[in-house]
C-alpha positions in Angstrom: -22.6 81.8 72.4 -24.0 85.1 72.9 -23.1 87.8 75.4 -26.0 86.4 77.6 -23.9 83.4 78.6 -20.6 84.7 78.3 -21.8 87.5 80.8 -22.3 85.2 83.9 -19.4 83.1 83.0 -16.5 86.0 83.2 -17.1 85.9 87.0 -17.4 82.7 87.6 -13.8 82.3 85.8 -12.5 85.4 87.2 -13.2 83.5 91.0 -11.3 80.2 89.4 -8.5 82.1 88.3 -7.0 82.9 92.4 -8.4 79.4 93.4 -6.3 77.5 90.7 -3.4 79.4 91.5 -3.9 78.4 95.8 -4.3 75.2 95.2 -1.5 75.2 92.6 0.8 77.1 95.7 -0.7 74.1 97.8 0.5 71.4 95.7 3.9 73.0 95.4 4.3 72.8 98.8 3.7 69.9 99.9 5.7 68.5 96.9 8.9 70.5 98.8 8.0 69.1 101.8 7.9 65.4 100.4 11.2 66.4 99.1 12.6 67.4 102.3 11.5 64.6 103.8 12.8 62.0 101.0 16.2 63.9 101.3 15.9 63.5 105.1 15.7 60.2 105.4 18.0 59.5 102.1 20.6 61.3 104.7 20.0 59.1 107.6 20.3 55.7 105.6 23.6 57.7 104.1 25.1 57.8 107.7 23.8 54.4 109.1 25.7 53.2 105.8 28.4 54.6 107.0 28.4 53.6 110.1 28.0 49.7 109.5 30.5 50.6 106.7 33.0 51.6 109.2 31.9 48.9 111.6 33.1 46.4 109.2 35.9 47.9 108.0 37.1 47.7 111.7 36.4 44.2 111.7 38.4 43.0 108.6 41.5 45.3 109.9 40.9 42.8 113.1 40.8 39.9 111.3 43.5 40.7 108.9 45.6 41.4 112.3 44.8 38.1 113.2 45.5 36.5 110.5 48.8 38.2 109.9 50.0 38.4 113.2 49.3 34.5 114.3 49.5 33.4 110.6 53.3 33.2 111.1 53.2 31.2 114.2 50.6 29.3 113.4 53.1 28.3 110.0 55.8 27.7 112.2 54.1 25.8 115.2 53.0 23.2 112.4 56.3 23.0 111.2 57.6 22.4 114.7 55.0 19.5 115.0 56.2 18.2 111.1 60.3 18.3 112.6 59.2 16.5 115.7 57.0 13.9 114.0 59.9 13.1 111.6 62.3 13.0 114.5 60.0 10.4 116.3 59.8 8.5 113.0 63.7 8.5 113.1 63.7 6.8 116.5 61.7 4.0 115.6 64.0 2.8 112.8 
């Protein structure tokens, strides 16, 4: 390769060197912007988690009320029925 070649080529790279680094700039940026976005949206599913977390966290407390609440008279409602149905079973005899 003699200087006759080499000679046009020095521009020629000289022009590549500012585009490589634009598109380079380019590319970095919309990298960041996928980024952003990705982080965006990561953020909303974070908070609709949270949200249908909460949701059902309101309905176990609701159901554990329920259950704890009527639990005890439910127990003694069917004990009521067992004491009666002996009682009747007394009667007969």
């Amino acid at each position: 390769m003699g200087p006759e070649v080499i000679g046009p080529l020095i521009p020629i790279i000289a022009l590549c060197i500012p585009i490589v680094a634009i598109w380079t700039k380019h590319r970095q940026k919309i990298a960041e912007m996928q980024i952003k976005a990705t982080a965006e949206l990561s953020a909303e599913k974070a908070a609709q988690y949270a949200q249908h977390t909460r949701e059902l966290e309101e309905r176990v407390r609701v159901l554990e009320r329920i259950v704890t609440d009527k639990g005890f008279d439910t127990a003694a409602q069917i004990e009521a029925l067992r004491r009666d149905s002996v009682s009747l079973e007394d009667r007969r005899v």
